[in-house]
C-alpha positions as CSV (number, residue, x, y, z in Angstrom):
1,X,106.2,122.7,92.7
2,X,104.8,123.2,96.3
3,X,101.7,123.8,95.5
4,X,98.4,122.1,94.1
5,X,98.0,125.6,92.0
6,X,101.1,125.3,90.8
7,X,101.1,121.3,89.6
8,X,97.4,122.6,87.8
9,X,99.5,125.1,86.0
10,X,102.2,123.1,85.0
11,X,99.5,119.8,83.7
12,X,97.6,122.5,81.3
13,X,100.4,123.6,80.2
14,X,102.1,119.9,78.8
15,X,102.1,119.0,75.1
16,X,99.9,115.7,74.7
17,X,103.1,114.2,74.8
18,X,103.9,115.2,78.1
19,X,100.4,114.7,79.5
20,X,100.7,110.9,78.3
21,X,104.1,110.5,79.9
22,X,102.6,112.5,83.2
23,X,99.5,109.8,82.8
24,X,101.6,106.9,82.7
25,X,103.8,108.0,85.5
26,X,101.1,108.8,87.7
27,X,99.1,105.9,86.9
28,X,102.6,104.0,88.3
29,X,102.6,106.1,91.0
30,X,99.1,106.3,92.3
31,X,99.0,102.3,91.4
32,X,102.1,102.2,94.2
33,X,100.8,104.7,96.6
34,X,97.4,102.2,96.7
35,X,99.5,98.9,97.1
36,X,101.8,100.5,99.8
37,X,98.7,101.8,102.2
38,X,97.0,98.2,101.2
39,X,99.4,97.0,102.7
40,X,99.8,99.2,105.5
41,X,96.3,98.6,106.9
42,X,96.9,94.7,105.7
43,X,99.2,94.5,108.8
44,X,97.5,96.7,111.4
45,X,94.8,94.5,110.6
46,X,92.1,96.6,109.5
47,X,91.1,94.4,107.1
48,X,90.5,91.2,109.4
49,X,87.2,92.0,110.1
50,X,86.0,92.0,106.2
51,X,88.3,89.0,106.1
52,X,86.5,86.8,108.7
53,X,83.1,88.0,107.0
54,X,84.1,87.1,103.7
55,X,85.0,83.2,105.0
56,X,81.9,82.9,107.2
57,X,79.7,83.8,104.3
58,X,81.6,81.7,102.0
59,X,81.3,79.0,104.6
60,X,77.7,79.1,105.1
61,X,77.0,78.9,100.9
62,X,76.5,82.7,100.9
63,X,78.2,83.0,97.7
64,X,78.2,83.3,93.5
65,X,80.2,81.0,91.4
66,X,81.8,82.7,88.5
């Protein structure tokens, strides 16, 4: 399957079976996909700027106990 057509096709076309094994795959899959480009941009730093905001808020009592 090469195509985004194609993967349509072949989803409507599952037994409920199949669509809850494709579900639970993909969930997997997308859930790795996420994790991998977190942590991707985790070490190019792109998140060091959300970072240092999150402690200087925390640090000046701008915060919500849970």
């Amino acid at each position: 399957m090469s195509t985004i057509q194609e993967i349509k096709t072949a989803v409507s076309s599952m037994s409920s079976k199949e669509l809850t094994q494709f579900r639970e795959w993909f969930e997997e899959f997308d859930a790795s996909a996420w994790d991998n480009q977190f942590e991707q941009d985790v070490m190019a730093g792109k998140l060091d700027a959300a970072a240092e905001k999150a402690i200087d808020d925390f640090k000046q009592g701008k915060y919500t106990k849970l």
